[in-house]
N, CA, C and O atoms as a GROMACS GRO file, in nm:
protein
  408
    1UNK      N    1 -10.567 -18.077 -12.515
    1UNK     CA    2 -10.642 -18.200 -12.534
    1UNK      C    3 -10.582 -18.275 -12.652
    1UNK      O    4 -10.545 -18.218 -12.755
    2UNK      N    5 -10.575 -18.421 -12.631
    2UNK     CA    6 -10.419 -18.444 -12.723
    2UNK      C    7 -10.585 -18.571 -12.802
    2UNK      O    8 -10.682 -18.625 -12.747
    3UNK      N    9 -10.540 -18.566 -12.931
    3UNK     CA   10 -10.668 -18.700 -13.002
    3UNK      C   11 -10.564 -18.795 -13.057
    3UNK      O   12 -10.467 -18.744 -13.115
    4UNK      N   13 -10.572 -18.960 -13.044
    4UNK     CA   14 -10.520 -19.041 -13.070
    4UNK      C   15 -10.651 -19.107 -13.108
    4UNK      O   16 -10.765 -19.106 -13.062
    5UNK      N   17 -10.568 -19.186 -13.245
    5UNK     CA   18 -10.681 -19.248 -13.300
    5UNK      C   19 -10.602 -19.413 -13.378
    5UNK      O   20 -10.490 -19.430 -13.425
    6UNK      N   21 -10.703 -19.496 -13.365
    6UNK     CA   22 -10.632 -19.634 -13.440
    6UNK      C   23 -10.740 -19.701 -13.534
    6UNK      O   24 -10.857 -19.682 -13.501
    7UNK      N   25 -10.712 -19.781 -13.652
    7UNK     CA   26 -10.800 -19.820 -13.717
    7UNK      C   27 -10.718 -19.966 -13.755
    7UNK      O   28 -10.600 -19.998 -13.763
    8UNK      N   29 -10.816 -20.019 -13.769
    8UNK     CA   30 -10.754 -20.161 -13.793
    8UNK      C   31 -10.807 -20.170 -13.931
    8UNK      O   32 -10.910 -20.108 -13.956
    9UNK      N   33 -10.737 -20.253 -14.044
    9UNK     CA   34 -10.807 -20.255 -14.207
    9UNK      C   35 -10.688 -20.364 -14.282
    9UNK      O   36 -10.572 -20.353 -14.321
   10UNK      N   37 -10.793 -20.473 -14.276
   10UNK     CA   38 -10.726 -20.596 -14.351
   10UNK      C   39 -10.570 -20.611 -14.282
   10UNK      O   40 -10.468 -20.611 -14.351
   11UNK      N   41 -10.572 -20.624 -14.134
   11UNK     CA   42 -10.471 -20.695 -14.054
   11UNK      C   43 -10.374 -20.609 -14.089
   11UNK      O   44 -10.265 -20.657 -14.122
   12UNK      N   45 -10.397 -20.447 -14.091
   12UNK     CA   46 -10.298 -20.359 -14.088
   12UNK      C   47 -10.340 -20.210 -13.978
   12UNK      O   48 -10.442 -20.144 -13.987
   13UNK      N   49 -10.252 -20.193 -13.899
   13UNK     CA   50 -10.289 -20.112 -13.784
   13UNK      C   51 -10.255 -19.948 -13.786
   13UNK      O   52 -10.142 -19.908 -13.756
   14UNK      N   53 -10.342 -19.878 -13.816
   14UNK     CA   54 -10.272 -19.739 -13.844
   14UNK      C   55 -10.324 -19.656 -13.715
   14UNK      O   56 -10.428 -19.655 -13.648
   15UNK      N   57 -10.226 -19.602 -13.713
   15UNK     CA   58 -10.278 -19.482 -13.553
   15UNK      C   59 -10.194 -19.342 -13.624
   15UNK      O   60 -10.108 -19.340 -13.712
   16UNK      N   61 -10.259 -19.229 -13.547
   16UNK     CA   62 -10.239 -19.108 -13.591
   16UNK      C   63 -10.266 -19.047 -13.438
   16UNK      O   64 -10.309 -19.105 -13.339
   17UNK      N   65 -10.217 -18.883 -13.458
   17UNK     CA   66 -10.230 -18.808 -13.328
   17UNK      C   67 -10.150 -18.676 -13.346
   17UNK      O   68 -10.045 -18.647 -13.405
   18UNK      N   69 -10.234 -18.612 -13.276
   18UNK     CA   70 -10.199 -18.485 -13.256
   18UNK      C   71 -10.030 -18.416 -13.186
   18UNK      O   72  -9.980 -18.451 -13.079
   19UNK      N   73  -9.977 -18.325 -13.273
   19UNK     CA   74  -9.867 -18.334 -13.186
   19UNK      C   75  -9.829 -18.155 -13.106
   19UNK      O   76  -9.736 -18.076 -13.109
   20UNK      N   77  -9.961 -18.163 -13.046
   20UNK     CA   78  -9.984 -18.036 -12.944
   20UNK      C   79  -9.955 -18.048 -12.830
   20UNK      O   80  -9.947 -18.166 -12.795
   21UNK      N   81  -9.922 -17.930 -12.709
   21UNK     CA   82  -9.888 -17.980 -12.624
   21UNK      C   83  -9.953 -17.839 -12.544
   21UNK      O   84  -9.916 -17.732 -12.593
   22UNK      N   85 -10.038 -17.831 -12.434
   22UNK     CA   86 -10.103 -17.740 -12.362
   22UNK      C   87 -10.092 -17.749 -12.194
   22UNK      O   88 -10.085 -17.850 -12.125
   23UNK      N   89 -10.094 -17.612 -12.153
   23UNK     CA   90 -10.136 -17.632 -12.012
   23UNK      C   91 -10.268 -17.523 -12.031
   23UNK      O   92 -10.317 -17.505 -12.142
   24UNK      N   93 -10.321 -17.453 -11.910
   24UNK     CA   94 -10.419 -17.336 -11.862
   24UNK      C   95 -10.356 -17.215 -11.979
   24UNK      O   96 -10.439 -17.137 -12.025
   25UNK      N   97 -10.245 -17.204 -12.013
   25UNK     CA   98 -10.206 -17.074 -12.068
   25UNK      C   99 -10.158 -17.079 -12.197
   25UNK      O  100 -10.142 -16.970 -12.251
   26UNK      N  101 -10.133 -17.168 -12.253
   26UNK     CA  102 -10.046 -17.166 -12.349
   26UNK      C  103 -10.066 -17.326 -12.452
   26UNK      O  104 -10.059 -17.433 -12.392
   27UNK      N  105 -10.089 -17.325 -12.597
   27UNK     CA  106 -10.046 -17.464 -12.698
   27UNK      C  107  -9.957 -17.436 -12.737
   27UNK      O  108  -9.933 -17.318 -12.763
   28UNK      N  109  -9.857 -17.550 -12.762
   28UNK     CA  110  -9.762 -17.532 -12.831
   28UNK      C  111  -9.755 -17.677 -12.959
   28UNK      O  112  -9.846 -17.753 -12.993
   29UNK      N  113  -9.624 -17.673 -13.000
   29UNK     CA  114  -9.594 -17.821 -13.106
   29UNK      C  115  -9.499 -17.880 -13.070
   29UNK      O  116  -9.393 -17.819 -13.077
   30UNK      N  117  -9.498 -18.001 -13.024
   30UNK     CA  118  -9.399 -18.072 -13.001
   30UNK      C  119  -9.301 -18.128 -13.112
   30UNK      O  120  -9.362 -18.166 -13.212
   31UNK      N  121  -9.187 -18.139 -13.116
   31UNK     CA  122  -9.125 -18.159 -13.212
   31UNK      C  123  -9.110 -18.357 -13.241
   31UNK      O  124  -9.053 -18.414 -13.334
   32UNK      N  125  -9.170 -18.406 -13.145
   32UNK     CA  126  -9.126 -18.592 -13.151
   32UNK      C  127  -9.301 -18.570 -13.167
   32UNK      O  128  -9.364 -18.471 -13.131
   33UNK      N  129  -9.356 -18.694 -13.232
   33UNK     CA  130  -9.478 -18.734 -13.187
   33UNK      C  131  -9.526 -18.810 -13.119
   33UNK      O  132  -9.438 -18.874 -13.061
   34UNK      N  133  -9.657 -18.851 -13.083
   34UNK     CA  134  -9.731 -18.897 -12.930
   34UNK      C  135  -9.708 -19.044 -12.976
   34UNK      O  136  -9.698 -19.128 -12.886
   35UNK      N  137  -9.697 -19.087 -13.115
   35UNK     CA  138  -9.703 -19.225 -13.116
   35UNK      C  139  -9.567 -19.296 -13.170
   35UNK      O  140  -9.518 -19.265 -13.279
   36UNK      N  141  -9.522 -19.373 -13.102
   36UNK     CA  142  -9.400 -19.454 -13.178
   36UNK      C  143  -9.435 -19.649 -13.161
   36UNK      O  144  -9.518 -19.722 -13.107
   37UNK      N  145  -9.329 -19.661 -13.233
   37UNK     CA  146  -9.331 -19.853 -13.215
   37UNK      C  147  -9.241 -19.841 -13.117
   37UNK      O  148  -9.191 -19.735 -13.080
   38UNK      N  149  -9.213 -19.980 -13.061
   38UNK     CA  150  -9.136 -20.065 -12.958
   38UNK      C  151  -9.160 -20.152 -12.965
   38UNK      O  152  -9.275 -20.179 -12.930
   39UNK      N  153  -9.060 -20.276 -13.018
   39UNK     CA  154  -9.054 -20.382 -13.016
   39UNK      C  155  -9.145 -20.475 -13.048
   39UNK      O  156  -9.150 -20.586 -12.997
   40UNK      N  157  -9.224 -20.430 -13.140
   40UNK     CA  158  -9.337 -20.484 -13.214
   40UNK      C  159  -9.484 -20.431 -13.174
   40UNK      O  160  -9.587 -20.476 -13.224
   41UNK      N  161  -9.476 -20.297 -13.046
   41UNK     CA  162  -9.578 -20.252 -12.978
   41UNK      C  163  -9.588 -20.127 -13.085
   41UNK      O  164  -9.493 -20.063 -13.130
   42UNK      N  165  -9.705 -20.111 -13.111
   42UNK     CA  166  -9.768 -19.935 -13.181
   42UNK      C  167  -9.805 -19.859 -13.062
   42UNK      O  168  -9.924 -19.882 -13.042
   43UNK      N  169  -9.763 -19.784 -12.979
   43UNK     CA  170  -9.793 -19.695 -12.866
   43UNK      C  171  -9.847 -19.548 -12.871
   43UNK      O  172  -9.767 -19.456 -12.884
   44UNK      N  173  -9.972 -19.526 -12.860
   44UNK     CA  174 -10.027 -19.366 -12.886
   44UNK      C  175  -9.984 -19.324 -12.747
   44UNK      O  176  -9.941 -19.427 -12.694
   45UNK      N  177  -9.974 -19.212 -12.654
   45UNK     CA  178 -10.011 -19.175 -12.512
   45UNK      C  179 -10.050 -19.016 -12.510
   45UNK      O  180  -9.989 -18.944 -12.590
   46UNK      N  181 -10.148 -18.958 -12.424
   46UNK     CA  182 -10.198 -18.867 -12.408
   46UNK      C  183 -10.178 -18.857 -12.246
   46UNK      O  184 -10.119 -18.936 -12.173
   47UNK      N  185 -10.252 -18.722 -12.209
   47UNK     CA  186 -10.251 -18.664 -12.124
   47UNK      C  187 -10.096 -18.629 -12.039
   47UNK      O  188 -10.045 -18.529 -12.089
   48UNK      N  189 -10.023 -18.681 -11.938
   48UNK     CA  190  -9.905 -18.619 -11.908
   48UNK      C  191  -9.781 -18.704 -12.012
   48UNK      O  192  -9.784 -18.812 -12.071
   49UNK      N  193  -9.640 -18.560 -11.996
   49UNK     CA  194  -9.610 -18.600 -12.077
   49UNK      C  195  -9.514 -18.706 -12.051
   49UNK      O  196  -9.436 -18.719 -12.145
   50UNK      N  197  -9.494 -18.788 -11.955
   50UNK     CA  198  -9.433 -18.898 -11.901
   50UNK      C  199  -9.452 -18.978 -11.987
   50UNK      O  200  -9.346 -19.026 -12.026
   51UNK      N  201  -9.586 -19.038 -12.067
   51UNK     CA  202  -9.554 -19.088 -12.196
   51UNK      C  203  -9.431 -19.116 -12.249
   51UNK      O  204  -9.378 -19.226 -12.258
   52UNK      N  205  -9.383 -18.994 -12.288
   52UNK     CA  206  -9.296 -18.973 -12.371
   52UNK      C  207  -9.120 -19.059 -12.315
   52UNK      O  208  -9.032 -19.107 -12.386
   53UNK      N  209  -9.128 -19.049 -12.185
   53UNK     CA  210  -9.057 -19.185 -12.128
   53UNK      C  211  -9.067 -19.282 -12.213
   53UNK      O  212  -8.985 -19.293 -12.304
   54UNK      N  213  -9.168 -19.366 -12.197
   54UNK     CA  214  -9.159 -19.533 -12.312
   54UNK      C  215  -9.070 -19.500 -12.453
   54UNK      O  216  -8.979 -19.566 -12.503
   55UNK      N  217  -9.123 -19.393 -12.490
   55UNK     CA  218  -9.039 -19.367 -12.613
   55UNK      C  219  -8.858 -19.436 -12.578
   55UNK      O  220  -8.788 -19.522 -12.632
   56UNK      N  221  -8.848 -19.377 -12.504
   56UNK     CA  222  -8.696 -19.384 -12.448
   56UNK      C  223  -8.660 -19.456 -12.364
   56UNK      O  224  -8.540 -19.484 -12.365
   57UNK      N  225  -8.734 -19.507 -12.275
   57UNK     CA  226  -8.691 -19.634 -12.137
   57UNK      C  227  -8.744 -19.762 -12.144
   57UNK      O  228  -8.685 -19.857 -12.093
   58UNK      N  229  -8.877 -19.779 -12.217
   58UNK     CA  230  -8.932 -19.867 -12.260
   58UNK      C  231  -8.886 -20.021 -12.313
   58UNK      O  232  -8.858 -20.036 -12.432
   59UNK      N  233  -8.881 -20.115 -12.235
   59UNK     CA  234  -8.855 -20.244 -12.315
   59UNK      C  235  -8.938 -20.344 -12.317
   59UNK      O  236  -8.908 -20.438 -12.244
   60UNK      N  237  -9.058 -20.352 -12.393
   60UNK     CA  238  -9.169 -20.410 -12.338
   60UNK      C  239  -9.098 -20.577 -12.356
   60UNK      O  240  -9.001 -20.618 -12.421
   61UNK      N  241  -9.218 -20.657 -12.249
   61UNK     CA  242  -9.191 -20.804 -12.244
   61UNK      C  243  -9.228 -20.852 -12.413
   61UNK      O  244  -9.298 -20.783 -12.487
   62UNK      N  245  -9.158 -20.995 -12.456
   62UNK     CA  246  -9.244 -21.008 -12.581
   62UNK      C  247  -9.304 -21.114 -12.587
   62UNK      O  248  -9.240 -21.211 -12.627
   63UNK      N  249  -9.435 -21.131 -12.552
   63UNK     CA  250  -9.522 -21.223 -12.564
   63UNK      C  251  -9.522 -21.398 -12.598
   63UNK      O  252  -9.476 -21.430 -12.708
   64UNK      N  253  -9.567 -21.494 -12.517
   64UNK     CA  254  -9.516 -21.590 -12.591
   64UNK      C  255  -9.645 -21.690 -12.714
   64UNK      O  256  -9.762 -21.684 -12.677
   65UNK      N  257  -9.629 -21.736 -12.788
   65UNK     CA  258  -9.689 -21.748 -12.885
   65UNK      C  259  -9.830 -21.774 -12.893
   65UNK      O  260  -9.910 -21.751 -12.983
   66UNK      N  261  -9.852 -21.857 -12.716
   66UNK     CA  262 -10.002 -21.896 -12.722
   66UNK      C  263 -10.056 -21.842 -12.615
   66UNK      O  264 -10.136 -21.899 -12.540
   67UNK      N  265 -10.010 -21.715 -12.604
   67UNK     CA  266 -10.018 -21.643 -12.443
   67UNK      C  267 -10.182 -21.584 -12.480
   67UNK      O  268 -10.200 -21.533 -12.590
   68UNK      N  269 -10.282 -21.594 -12.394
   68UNK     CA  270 -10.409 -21.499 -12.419
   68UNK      C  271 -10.355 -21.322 -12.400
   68UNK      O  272 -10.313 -21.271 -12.296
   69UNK      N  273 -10.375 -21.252 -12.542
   69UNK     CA  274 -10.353 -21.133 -12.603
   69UNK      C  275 -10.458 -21.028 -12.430
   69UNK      O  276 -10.413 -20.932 -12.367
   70UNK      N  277 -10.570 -21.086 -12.412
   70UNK     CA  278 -10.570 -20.968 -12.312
   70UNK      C  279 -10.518 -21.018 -12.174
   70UNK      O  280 -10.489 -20.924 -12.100
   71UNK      N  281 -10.500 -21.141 -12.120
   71UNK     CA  282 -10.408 -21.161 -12.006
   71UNK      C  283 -10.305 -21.087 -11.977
   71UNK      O  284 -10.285 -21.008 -11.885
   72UNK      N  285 -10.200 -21.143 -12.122
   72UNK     CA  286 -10.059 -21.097 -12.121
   72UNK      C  287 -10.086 -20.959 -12.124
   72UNK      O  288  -9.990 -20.918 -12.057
   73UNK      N  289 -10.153 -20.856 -12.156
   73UNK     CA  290 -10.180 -20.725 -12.113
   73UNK      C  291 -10.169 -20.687 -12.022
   73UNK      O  292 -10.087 -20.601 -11.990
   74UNK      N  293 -10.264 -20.752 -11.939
   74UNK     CA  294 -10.345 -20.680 -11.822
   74UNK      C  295 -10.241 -20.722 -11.689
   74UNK      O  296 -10.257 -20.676 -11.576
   75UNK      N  297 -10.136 -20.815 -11.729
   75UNK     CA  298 -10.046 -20.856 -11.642
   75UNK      C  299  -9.906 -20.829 -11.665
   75UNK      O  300  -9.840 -20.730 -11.633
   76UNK      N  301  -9.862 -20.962 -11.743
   76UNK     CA  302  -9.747 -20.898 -11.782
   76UNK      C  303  -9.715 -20.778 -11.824
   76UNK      O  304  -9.623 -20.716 -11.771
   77UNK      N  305  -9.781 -20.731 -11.916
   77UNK     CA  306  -9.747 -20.606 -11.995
   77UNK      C  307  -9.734 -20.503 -11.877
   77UNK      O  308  -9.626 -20.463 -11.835
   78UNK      N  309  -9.857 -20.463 -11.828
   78UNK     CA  310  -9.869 -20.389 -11.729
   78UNK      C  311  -9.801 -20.358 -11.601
   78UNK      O  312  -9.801 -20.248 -11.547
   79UNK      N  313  -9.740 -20.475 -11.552
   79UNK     CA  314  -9.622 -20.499 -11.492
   79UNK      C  315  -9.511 -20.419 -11.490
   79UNK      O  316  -9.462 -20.354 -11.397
   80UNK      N  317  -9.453 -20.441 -11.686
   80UNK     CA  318  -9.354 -20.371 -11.656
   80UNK      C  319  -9.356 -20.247 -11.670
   80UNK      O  320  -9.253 -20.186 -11.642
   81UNK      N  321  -9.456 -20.185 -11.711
   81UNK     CA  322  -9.476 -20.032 -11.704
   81UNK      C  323  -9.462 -19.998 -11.607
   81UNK      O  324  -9.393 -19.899 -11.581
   82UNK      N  325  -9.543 -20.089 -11.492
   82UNK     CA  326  -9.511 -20.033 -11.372
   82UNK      C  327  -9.392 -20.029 -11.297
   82UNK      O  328  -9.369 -19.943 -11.212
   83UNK      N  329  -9.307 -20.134 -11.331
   83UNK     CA  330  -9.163 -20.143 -11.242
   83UNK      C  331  -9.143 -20.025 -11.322
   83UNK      O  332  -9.139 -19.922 -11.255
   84UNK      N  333  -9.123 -20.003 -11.493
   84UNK     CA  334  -9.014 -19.908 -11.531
   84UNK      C  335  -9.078 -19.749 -11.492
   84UNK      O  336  -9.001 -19.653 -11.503
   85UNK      N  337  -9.185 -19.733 -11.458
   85UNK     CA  338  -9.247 -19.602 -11.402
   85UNK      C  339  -9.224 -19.581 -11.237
   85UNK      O  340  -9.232 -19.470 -11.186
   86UNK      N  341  -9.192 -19.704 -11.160
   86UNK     CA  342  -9.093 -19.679 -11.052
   86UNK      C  343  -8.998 -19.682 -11.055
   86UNK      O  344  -8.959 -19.642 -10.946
   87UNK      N  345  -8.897 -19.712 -11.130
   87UNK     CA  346  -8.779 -19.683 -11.142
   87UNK      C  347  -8.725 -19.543 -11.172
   87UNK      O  348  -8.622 -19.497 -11.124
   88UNK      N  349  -8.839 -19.458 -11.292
   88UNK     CA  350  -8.756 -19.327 -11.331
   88UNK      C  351  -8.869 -19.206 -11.295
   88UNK      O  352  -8.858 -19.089 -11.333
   89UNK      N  353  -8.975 -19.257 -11.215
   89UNK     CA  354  -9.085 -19.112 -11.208
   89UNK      C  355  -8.992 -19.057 -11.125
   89UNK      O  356  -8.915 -19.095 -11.036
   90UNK      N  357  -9.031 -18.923 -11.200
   90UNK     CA  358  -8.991 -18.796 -11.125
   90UNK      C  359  -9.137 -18.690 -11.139
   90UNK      O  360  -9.176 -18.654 -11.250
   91UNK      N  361  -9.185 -18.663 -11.051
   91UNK     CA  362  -9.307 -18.580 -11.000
   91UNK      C  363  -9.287 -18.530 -10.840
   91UNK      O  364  -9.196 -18.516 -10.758
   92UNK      N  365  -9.402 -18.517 -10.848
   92UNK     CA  366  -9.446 -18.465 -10.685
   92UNK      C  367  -9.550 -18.519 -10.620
   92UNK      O  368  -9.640 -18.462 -10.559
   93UNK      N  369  -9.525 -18.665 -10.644
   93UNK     CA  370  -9.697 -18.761 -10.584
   93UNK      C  371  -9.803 -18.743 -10.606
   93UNK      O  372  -9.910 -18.754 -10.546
   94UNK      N  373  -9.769 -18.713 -10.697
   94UNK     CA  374  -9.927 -18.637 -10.770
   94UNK      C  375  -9.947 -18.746 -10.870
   94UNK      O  376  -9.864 -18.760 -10.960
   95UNK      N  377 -10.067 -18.837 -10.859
   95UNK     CA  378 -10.127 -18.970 -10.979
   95UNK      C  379 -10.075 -18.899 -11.101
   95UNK      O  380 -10.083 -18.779 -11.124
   96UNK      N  381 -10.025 -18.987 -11.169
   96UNK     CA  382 -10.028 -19.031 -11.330
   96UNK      C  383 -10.120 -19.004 -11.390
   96UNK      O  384 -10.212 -19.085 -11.378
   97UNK      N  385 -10.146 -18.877 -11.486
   97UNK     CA  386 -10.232 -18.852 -11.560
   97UNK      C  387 -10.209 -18.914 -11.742
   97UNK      O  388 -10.162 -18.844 -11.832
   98UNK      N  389 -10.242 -19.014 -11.754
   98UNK     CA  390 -10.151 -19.039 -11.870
   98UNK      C  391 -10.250 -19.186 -11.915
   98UNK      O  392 -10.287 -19.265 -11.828
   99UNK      N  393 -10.277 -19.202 -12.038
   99UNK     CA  394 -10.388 -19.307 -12.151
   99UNK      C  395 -10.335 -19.314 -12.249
   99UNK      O  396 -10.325 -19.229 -12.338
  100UNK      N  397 -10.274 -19.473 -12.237
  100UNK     CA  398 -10.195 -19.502 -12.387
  100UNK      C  399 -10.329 -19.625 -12.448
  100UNK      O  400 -10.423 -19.690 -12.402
  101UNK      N  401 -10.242 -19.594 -12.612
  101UNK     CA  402 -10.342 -19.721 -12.663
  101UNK      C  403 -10.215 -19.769 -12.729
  101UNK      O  404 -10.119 -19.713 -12.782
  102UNK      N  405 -10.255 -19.911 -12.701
  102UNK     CA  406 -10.132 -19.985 -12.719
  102UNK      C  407 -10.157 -20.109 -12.808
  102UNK      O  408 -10.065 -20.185 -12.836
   0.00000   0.00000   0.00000
């Protein structure tokens, strides 16, 4: 069970998180942690570790100046997660278990 956490304080954004990694049998420690930047994005992700993709394939869009902050989310942004999560999933059709805070 992975905890990501964010606090906002005088227009400064801090996130923190656990850097465990479990199945049914076994925790372990991951050696990278759950949260990195990209391109001006703060990214926590939990549950599978496909996450850890954005770290590395990730090029998010960058917003344009008077764009509405949850539009450009819920569209653009989201978008390209999704092309770049069809481009490199590798699974077994099995849904995306995976909650970023972004």
């Amino acid at each position: 069970m992975t905890c990501i956490v964010a606090v906002k304080h005088e227009n400064i954004i801090y996130m923190a998180g656990d850097r465990a990694a479990s199945n049914d049998s076994i925790i372990g420690t991951l050696a990278t942690p759950k949260i990195f930047s990209r391109e001006g994005f703060l990214i926590g992700y939990c549950g599978s570790m496909a996450g850890k993709r954005l770290m590395y394939h990730f090029d998010p869009p960058t917003p344009k100046p008077f764009d509405d902050t949850d539009e450009f989310m819920h569209t653009t942004f989201l978008n390209y997660l999704k092309d770049l999560y069809e481009k490199i999933w590798i699974g077994d059709g099995e849904p995306l278990d995976l909650d970023l805070i972004i």
